[in-house]
N, C-alpha and C positions, 0 to 999 in steps of 0.2 A: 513672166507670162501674164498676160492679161485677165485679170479673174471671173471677166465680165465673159469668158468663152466659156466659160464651165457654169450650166445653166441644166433646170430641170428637163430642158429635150434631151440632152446627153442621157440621160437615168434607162438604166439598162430596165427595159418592159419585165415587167412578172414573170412565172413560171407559168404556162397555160395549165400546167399538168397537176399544179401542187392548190391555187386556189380558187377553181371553177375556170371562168373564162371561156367555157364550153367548147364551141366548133368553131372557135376566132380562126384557128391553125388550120383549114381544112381548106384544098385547093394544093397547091406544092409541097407547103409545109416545113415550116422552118427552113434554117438554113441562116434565113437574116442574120442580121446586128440585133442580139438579145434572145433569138427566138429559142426555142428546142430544135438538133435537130437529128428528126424521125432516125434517120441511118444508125444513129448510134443503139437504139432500142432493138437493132435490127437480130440481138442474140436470142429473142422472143424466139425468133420462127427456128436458131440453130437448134436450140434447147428441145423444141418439139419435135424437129428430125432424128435428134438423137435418142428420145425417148422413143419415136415409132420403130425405132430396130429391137428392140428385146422384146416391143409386143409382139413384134411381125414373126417375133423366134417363136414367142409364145405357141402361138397358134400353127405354127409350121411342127412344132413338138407334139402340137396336140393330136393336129392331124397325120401323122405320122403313128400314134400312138391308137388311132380308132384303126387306120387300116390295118397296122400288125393286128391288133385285137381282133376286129372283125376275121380277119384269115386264121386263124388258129383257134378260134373260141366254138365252142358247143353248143355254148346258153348264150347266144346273140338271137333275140327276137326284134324284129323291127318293129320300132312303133308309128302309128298317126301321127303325121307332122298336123300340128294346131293346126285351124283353117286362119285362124287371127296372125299369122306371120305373113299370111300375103299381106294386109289390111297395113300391117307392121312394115311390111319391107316399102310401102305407097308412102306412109308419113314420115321415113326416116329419110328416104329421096325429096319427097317435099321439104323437110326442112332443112338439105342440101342446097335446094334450090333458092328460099327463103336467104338461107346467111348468105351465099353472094350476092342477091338482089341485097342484102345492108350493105353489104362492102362496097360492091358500086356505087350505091345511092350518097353513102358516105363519100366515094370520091369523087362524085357529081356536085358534092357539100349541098344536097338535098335532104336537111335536117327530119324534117317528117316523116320521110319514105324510108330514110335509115332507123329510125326510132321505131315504126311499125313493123317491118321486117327481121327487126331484132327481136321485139316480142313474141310475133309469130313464131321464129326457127323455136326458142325457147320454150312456145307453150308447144309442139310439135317434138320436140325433143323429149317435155315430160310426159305425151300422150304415148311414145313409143316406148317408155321406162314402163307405162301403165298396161300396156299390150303386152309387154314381157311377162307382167306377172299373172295377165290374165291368160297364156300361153302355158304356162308353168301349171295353173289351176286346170286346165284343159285335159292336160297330161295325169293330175292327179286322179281327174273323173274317171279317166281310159284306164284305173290302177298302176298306171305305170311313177314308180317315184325314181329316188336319185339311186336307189342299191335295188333294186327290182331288175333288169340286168342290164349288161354294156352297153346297150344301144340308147337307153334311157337316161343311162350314167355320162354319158357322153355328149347327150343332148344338154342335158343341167348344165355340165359344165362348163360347153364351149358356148350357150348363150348367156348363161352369167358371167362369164369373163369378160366377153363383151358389154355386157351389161354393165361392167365395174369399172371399165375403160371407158365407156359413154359418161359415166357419172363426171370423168373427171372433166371430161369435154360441158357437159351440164353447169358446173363451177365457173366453170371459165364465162362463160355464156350468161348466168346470171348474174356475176361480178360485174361483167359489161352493161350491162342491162341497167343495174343500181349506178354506175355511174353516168350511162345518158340521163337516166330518171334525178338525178341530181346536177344535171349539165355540168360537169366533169368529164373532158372528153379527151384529154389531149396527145399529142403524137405518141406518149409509151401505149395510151390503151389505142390508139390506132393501130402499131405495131404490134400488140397485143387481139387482136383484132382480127390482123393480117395469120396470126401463127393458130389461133383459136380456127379459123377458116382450112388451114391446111388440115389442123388436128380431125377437125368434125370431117370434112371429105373423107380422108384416111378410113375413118370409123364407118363411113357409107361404105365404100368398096370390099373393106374386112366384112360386114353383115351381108353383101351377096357373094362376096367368096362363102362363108360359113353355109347361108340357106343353101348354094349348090351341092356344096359338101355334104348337108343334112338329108337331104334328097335319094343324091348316090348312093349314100355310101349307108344309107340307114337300117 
């Protein structure tokens, strides 16, 4: 064979994923000769379907375990729901809305308007961490704590469990964040991206099942 065919064009291109090369991938995305491609990452989003079943148990346990409670208990007083959960229930929808304007924008490969909108859900995500506990202090004022009785005990702890499960949604979300902020972008953390978008939605619709639940059954 001819040596003269094997030439620097042949040279399989970089890993976009491994040393910067930022939103080079964005548009189809992979697939080429050399490229990544996205589909294989695609266990991102399995992983987080399989993690939302034990939470979705979780909380199917819990509420299961306020209404026996509630029908059999003596010392159930209801308390004041915070007025800051409504305030709370507006920024955790906004920043629903926020991460898929990134996702889109990202697959528009509108670099700006994904980099803005990521920040956004992010700082929206820790203002409704910050409502939680100013929610929590609310309760405190009213005398009501976590052993003061079931209804209050039950408030603690079906908004902190959420609260522990948004954190993990928050991780994810700033991890992404540091690496647009680093133009490090490529098809895992888009598919990464794509499964963070399922998780945070998830997390919205558990927080107005819970506020319903809080309402009713308080």
């Amino acid at each position: 064979m001819n040596s003269t065919l094997v030439g620097p064009e042949l040279e399989t291109p970089p890993d976009l994923d491994r040393g910067g090369g930022g939103f080079a991938d964005r548009g189809s995305g992979g697939g080429g000769r050399g490229e990544p491609d996205p589909a294989r990452f695609d266990s991102y989003q399995t992983v987080v379907w399989v993690l939302m079943i034990p939470i979705a148990m979780l909380f199917v346990g819990l509420t299961s375990s306020l209404i026996v409670r509630k029908g059999v208990s003596d010392d159930w007083i209801s308390i004041e729901i915070p007025r800051i959960l409504w305030l709370n229930t507006l920024v955790l929808l906004a920043s629903s809305v926020a991460l898929e304007g990134a996702r889109r924008a990202l697959n528009r490969g509108n670099e700006d308007s994904f980099r803005v909108w990521l920040w956004v859900t992010a700082a929206l995500g820790t203002l409704f961490l910050l409502g939680q506990i100013e929610a929590w202090r609310e309760l405190v004022a009213q005398g009501a704590f976590l052993s003061t009785n079931p209804s209050s005990s039950f408030f603690y702890v079906l908004t902190a469990s959420h609260g522990a499960h948004l954190i993990g949604g928050m991780v994810a979300l700033i991890y992404l964040t540091i690496r647009v902020f680093r133009n490090q972008f490529g098809p895992r953390r888009r598919s990464a991206l794509k499964a963070t978008t399922v998780y945070w939605h998830f997390m919205d619709g558990l927080w107005i099942y819970l506020i319903a639940l809080l309402i009713l059954w308080r």
